[in-house]
VOGU-3710 file (C-alpha; in Angstrom, 3 decimals, decimal comma):
1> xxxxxxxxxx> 0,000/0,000/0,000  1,084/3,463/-0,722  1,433/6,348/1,904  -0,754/8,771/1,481  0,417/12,421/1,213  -1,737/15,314/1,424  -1,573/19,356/0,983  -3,662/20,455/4,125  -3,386/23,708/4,328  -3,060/26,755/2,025
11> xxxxxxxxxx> -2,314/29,915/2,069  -5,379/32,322/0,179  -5,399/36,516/0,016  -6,887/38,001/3,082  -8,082/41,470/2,965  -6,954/41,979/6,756  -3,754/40,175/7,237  -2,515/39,771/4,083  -2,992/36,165/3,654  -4,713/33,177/5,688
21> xxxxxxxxxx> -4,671/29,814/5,982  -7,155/27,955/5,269  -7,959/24,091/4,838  -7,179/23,024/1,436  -10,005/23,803/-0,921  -12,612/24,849/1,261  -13,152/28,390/2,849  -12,273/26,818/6,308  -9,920/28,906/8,226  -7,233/27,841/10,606
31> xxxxxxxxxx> -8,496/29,858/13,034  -11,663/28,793/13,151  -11,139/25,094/13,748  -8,780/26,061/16,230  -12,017/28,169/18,124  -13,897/25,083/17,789  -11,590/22,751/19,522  -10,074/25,184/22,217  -12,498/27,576/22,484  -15,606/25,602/22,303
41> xxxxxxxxxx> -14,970/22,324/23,343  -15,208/20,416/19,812  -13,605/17,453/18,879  -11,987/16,440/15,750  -14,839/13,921/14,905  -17,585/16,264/15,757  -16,241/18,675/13,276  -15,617/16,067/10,446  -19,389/15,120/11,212  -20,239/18,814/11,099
51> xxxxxxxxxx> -17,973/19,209/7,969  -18,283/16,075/5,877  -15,740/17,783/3,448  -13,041/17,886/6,180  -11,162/14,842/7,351  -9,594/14,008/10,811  -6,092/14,873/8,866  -7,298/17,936/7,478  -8,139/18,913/11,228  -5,280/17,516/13,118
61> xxxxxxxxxx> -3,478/19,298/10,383  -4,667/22,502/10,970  -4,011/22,431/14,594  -0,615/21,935/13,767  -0,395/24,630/11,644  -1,952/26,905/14,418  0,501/25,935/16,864  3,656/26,137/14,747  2,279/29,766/14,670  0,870/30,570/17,728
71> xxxxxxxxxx> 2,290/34,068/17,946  1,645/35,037/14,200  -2,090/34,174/15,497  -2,113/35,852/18,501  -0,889/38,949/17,003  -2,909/38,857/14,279  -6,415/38,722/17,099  -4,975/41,584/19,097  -4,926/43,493/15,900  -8,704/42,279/15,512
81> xxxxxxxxxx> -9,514/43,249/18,680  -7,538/47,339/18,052  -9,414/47,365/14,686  -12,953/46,828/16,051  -11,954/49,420/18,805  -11,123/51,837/15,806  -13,856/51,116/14,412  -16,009/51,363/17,366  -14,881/54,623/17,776  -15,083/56,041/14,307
91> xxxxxxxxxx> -18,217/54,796/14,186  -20,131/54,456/17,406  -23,434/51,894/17,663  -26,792/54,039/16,794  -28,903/51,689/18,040  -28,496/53,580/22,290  -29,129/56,475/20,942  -31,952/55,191/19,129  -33,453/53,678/22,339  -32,724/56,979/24,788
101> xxxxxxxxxx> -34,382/58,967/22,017  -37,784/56,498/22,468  -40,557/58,317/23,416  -43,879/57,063/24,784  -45,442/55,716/21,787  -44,556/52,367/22,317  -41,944/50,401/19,502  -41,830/53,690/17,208  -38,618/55,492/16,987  -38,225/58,553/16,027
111> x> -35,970/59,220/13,064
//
């Protein structure tokens, strides 16, 4: 029998970072299977179920990818987190205002 070898993970354009990783021909991110499994308690086999385009290598794989770049990740989510406090701040949620502004009449809001 012959060993199997595989391409996991790629590398695709991002329009925040540049570029991201992503399972091999899907729109799967890196990231995002490793939310499922740290963050959220998923395993492997519950996300191949969820996923029936994924298999347990393609997973296992991109854990391993996360990992060998932890810190790349981890810088890339605090600049998330300073771009949605730009952002934020630019642009401030309407919907308070909106609410404060309510008068009387019930679900109507003024414009």
């Amino acid at each position: 029998m012959t060993p199997v070898t595989t391409q996991h993970i790629e590398l695709v354009p991002s329009a925040t970072h540049g570029q991201k990783a992503v399972i091999a021909g899907t729109r799967i991110r890196v990231v995002d299977i490793h939310a499922w499994i740290e963050v959220h308690g998923r395993t492997p086999r519950e996300i191949v179920s969820d996923f029936p385009q994924l298999t347990l290598g393609d997973v296992h794989a991109a854990m391993t990818y996360y990992w060998d770049n932890e810190a790349m990740y981890k810088r890339q989510c605090e600049r998330e987190v300073e771009l949605e406090e730009e952002g934020r701040k630019l642009y401030p949620p309407k919907l308070p205002d909106a609410i404060r502004r309510r008068g009387n009449d019930g679900d109507k809001v003024p414009s």
